[in-house]
C-alpha positions in Angstrom: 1.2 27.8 18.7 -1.0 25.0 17.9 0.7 25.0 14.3 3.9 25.1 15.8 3.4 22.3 18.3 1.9 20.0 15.4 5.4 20.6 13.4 7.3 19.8 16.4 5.0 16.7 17.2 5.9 15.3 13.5 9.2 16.4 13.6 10.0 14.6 16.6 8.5 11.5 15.6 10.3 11.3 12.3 13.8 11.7 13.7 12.6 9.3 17.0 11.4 6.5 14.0 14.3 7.2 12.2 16.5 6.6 15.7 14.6 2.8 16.0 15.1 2.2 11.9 18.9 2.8 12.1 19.1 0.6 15.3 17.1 -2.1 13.6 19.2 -1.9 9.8 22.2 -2.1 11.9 20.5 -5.5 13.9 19.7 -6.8 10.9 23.5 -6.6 9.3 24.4 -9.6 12.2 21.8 -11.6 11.8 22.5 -11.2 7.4 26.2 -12.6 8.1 25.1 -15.8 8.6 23.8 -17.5 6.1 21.1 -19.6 7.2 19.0 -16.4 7.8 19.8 -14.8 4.9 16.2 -15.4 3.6 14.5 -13.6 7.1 17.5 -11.1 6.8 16.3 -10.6 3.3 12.4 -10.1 4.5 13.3 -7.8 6.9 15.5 -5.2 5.2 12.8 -4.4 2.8 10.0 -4.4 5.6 12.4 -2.2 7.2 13.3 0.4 4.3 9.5 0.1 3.7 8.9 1.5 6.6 11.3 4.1 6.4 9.8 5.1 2.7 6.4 5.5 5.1 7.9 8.0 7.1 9.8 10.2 4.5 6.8 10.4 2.7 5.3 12.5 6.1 8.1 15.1 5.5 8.1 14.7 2.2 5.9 16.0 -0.6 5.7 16.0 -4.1 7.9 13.7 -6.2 7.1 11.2 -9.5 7.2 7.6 -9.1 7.3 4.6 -11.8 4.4 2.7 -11.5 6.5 -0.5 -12.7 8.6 0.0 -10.1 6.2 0.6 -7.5 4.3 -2.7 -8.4 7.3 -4.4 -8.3 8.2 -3.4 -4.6 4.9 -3.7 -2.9 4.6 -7.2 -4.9 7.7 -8.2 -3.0 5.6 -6.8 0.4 2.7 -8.9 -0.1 4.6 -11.8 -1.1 7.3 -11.2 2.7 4.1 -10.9 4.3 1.8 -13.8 3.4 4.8 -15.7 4.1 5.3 -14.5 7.6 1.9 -14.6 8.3 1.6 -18.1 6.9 -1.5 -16.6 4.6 -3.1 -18.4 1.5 -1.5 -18.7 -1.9 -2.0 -15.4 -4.1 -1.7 -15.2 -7.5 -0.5 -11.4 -8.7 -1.6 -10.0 -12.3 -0.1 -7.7 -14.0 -1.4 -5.3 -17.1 0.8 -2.2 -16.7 1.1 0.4 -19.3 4.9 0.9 -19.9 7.0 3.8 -18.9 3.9 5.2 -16.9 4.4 7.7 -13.8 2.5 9.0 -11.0 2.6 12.4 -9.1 4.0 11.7 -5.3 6.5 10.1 -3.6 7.0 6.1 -4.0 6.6 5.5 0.6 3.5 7.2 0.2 1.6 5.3 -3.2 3.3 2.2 -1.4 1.3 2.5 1.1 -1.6 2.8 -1.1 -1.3 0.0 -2.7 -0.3 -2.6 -0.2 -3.1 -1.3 2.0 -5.5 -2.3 -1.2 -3.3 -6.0 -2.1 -3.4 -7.0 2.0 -7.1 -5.6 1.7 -7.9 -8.6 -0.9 -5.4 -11.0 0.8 -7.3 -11.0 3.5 -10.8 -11.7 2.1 -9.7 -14.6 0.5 -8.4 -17.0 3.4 -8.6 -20.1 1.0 -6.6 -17.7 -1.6 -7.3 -16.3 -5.2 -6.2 -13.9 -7.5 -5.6 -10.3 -7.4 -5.0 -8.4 -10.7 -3.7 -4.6 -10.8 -4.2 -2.5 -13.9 -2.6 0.6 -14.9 -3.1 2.5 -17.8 -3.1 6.8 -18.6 -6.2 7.8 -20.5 -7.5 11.3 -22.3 -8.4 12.1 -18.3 -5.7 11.2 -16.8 -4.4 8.1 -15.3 -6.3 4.6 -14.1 -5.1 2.4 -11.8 -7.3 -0.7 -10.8 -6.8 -3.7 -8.1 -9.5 -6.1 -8.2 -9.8 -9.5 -6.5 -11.5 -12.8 -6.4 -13.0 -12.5 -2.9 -16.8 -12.5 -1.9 -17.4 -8.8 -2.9 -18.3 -6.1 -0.7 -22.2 -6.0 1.1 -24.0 -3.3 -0.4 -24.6 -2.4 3.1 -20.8 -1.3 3.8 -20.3 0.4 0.5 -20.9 3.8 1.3 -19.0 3.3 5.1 -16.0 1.8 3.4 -13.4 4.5 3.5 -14.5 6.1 6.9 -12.1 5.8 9.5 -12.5 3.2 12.4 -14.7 1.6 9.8 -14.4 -2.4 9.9 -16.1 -5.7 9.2 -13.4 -7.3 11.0 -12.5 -6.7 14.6 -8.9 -7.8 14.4 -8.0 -4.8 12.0 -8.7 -1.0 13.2 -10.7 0.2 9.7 -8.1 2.7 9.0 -6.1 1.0 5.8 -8.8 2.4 3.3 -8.9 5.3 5.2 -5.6 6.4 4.5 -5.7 4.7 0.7 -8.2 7.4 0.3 -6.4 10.5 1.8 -3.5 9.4 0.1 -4.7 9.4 -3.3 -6.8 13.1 -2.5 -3.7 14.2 -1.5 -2.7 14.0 -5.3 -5.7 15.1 -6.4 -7.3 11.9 -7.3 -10.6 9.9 -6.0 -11.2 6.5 -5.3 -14.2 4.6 -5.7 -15.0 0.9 -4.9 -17.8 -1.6 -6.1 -18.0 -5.2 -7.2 -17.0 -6.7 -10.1 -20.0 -7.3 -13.0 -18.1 -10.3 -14.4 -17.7 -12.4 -11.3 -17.8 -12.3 -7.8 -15.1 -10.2 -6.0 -14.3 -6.5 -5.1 -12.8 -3.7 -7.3 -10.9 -0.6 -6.0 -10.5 2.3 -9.2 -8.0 4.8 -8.5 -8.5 8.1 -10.8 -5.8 10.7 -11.0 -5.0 14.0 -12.8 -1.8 13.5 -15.7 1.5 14.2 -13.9 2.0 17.8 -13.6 
């Protein structure tokens, strides 16, 4: 029973969130005929199919997705949401291996990843850089978001990716949270540390080839 009422209890909220997606696509088709809000219009259809990426990837397993790809969208979701928020300048970097994919569905690593860029956003108020790395090596596959920032306390290190967990009391500690039971999920692990070159954090992401 408890099975079966956990099933229902996702089940319900999927087609319920799917219910408030479709009202708010259809919303956001009046306010894109006019052209003086085709920018916002713009902003919020890919918030909008972002989220609905999010919840297809809780009914959803399994998959392959491009890396460039993925990069490229949740780019564009840092980018809508620094805007909105007013938030500091951020310079992306790029060093992507070509052609390279990833096991699991693109809503899911999406989350993933932004969770990590708005993670580095957000420690450096006066802005910065963040660079993301991708690469497949004789173990599998690398992917690396580092920042500028002030680096993490040694103090918080081995708290970081426990739930609730937060040096901030605006956010609820559960973005790394669910960056790590994400990439577990996939059979990968996630480590952080700070950079030895220069001040600032670093997130590696280690995952098996692509089955």
């Amino acid at each position: 029973m408890p099975d079966r009422l956990a099933n229902l209890t996702l089940a319900g909220v999927v087609h319920d969130l799917n219910n408030v997606f479709e009202t708010l696509f259809e919303a956001n088709d009046i306010l894109k005929a006019d052209p003086k809000h085709a920018k916002l219009s713009a902003t919020i259809s890919r918030t909008l199919k972002h989220g609905a990426r999010i919840v297809k990837s809780l009914e959803t397993q399994g998959g392959r997705t491009d890396v460039d790809r993925l990069i490229e969208q949740v780019e564009a979701l840092l980018t809508d949401y620094l805007v909105s928020s007013r938030g500091p300048t951020i310079e992306l970097v790029k060093e992507l291996e070509a052609e390279l994919q990833i096991d699991g569905n693109r809503g899911a690593w999406e989350r993933v990843l932004l969770n990590l860029f708005l993670n580095a956003a957000r420690m450096m108020p006066q802005g910065g850089t963040i660079t993301v790395t991708a690469r497949s090596t004789s173990a599998g596959i690398e992917i690396q978001v580092s920042d500028t920032g002030p680096g993490i306390p040694a103090r918080v290190l081995p708290s970081l990716f426990e739930p609730g967990f937060t040096t901030t009391p605006k956010h609820k500690g559960l973005g790394l949270h669910i960056v790590r039971s994400i990439v577990e999920s996939e059979g990968g692990q996630v480590t952080a540390a700070n950079r030895e070159d220069r001040s600032g954090a670093c997130f590696l992401i280690s995952l098996p080839l692509p089955a």
